[in-house]
PyMOL CGO cylinders between C-alpha atoms (Angstrom):
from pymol import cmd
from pymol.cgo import CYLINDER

trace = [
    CYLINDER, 44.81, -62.37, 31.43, 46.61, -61.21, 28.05, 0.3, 1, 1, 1, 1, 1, 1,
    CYLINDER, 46.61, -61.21, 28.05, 45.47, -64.56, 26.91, 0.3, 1, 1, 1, 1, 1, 1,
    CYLINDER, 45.47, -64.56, 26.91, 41.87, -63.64, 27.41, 0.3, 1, 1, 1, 1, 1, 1,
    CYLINDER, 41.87, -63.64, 27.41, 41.93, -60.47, 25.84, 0.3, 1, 1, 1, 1, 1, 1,
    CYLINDER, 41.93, -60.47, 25.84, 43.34, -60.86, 22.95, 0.3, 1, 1, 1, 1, 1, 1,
    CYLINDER, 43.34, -60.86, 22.95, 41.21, -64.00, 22.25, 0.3, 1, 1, 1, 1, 1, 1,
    CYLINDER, 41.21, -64.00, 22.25, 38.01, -61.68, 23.23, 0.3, 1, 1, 1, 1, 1, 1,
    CYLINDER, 38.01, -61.68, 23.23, 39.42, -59.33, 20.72, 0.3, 1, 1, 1, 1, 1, 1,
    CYLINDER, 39.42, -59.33, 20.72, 39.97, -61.39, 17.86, 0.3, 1, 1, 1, 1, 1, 1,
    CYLINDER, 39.97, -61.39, 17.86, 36.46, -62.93, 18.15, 0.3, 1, 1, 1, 1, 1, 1,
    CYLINDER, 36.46, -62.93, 18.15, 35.47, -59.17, 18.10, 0.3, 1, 1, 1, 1, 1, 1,
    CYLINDER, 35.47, -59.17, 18.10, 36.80, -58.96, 14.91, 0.3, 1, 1, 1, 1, 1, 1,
    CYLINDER, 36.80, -58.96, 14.91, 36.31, -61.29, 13.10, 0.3, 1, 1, 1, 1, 1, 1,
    CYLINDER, 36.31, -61.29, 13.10, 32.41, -61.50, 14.04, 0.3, 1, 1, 1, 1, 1, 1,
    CYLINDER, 32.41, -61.50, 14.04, 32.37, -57.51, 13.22, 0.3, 1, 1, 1, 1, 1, 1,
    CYLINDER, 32.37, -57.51, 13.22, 31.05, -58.00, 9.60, 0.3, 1, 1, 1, 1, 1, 1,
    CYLINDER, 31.05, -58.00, 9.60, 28.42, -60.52, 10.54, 0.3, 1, 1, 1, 1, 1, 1,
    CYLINDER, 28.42, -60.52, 10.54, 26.90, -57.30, 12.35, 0.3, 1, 1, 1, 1, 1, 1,
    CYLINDER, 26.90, -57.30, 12.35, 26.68, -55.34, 9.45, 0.3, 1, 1, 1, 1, 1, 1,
    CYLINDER, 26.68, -55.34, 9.45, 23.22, -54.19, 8.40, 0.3, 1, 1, 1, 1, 1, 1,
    CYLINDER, 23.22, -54.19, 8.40, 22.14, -56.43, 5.14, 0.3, 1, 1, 1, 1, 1, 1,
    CYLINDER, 22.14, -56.43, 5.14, 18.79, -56.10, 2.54, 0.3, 1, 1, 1, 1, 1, 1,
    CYLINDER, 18.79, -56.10, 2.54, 15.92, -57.23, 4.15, 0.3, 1, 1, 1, 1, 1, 1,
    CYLINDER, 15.92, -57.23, 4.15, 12.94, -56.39, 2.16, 0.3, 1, 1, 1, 1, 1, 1,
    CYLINDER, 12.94, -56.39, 2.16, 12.29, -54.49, -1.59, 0.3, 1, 1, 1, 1, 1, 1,
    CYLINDER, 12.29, -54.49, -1.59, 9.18, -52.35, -2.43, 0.3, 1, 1, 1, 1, 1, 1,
    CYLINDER, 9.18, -52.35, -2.43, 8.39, -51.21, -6.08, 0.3, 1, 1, 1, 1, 1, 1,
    CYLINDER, 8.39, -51.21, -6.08, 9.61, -47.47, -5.82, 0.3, 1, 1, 1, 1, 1, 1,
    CYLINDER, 9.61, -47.47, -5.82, 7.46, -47.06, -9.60, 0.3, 1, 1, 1, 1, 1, 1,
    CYLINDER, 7.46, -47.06, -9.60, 9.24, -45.07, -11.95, 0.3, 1, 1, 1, 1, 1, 1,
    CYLINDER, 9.24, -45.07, -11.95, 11.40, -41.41, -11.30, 0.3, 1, 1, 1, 1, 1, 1,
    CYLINDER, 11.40, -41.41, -11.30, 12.51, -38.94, -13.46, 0.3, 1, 1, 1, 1, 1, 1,
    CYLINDER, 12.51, -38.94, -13.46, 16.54, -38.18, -13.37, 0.3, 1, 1, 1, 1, 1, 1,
    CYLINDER, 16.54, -38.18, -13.37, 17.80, -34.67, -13.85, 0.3, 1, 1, 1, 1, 1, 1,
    CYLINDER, 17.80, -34.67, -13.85, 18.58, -35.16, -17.14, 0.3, 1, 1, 1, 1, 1, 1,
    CYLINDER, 18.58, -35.16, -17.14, 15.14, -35.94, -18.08, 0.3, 1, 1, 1, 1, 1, 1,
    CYLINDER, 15.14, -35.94, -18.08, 14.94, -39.66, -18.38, 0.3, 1, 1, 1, 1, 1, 1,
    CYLINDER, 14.94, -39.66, -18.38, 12.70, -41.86, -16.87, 0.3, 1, 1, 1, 1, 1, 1,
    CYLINDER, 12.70, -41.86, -16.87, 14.13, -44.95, -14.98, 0.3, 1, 1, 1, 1, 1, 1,
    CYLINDER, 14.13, -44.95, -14.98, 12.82, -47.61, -12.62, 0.3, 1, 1, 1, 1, 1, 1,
    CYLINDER, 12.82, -47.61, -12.62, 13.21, -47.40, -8.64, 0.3, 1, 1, 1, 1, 1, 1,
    CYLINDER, 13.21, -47.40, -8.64, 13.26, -49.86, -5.97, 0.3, 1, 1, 1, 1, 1, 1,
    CYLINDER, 13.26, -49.86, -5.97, 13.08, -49.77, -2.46, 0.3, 1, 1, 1, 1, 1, 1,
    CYLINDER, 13.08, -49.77, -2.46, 15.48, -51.65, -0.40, 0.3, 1, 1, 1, 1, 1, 1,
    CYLINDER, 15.48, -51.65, -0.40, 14.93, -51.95, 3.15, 0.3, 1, 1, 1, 1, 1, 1,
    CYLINDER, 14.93, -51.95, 3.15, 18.03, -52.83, 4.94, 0.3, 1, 1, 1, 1, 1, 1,
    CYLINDER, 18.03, -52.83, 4.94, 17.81, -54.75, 8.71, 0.3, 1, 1, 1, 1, 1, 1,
    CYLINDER, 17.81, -54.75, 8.71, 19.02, -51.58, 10.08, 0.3, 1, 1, 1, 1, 1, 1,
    CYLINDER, 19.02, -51.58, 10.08, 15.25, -50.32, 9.12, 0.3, 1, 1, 1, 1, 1, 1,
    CYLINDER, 15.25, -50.32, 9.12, 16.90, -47.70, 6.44, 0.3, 1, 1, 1, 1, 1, 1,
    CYLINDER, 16.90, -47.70, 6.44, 15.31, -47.10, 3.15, 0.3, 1, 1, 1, 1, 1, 1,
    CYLINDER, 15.31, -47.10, 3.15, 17.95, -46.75, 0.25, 0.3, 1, 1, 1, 1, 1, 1,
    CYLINDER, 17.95, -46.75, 0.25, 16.56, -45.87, -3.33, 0.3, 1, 1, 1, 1, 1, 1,
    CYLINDER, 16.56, -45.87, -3.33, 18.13, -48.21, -6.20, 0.3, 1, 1, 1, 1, 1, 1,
    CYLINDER, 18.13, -48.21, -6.20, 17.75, -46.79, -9.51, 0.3, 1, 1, 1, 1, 1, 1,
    CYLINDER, 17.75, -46.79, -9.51, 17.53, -49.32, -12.63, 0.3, 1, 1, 1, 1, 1, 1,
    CYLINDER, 17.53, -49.32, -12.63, 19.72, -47.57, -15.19, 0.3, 1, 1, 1, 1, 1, 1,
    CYLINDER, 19.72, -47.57, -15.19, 20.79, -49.22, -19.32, 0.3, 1, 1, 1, 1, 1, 1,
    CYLINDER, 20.79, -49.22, -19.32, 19.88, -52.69, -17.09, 0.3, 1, 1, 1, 1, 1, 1,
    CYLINDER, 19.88, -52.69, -17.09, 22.20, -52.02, -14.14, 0.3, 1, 1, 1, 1, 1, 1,
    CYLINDER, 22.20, -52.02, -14.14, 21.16, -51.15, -10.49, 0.3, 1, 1, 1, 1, 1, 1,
    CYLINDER, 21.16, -51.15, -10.49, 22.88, -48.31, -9.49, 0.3, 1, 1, 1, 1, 1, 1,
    CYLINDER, 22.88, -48.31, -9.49, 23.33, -47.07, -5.48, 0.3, 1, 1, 1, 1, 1, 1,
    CYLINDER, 23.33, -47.07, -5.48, 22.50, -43.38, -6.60, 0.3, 1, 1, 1, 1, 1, 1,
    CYLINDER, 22.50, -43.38, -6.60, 22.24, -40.62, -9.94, 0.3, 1, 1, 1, 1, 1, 1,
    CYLINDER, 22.24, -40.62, -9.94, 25.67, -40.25, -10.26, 0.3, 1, 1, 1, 1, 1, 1,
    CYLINDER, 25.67, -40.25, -10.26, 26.02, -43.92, -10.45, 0.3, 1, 1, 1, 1, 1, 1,
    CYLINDER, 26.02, -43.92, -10.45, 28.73, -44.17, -7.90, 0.3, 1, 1, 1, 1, 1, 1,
    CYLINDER, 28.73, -44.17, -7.90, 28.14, -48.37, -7.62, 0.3, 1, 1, 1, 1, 1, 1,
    CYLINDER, 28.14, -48.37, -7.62, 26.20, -50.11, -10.46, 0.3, 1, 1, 1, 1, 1, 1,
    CYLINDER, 26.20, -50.11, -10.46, 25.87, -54.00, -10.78, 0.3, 1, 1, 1, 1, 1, 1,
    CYLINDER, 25.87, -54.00, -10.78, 23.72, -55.76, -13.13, 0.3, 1, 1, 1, 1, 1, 1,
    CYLINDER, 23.72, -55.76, -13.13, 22.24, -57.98, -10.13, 0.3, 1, 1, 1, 1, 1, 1,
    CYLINDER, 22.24, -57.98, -10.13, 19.67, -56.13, -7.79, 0.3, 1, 1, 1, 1, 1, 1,
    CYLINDER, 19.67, -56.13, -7.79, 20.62, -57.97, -4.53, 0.3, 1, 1, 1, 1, 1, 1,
    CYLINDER, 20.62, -57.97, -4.53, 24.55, -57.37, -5.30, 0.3, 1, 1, 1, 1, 1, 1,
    CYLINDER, 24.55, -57.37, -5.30, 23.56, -53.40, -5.51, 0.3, 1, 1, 1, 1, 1, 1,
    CYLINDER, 23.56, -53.40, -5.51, 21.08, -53.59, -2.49, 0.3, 1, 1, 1, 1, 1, 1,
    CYLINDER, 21.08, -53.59, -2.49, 24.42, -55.25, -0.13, 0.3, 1, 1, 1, 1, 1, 1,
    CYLINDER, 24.42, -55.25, -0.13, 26.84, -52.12, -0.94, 0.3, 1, 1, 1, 1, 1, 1,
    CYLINDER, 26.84, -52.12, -0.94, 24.05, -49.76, -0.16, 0.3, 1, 1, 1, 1, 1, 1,
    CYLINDER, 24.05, -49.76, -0.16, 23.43, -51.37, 3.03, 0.3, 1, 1, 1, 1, 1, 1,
    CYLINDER, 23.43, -51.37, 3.03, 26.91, -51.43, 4.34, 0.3, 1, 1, 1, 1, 1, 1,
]
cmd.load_cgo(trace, "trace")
């Protein structure tokens, strides 16, 4: 019985990121203004969890947010993290 369990439980585990919600689709989001006045370009990543996360193209990096709390220079790298 132990047996069982634990083998249940480390199949649990180990297939727990596979159920992680991942980029599904991107829309053009056009272009938004920042607080500080500048003008960057905005795409729409829908992840498979049917959320819709802003990434914000900023000096050639796509960044999770304003603050620019995750940047990478590759969209699909940026559009992962946000899912997660």
């Amino acid at each position: 019985m132990n047996r069982l369990l634990i083998s249940v439980m480390t199949a649990a585990l180990i297939s727990a990121p596979a159920f992680a919600a991942k980029p599904k689709k991107f829309s053009d989001g056009g272009e938004i203004t920042l607080g500080d006045g500048s003008v960057v370009e905005a795409s729409i990543v829908t992840c498979t969890n049917n959320e819709a996360i802003p990434l914000l193209n900023k000096d050639g990096q796509w960044c999770i947010d304003e603050e620019g709390s995750y940047c990478h220079k590759k969209r699909m790298k940026a559009a992962k993290k946000a899912c997660k």
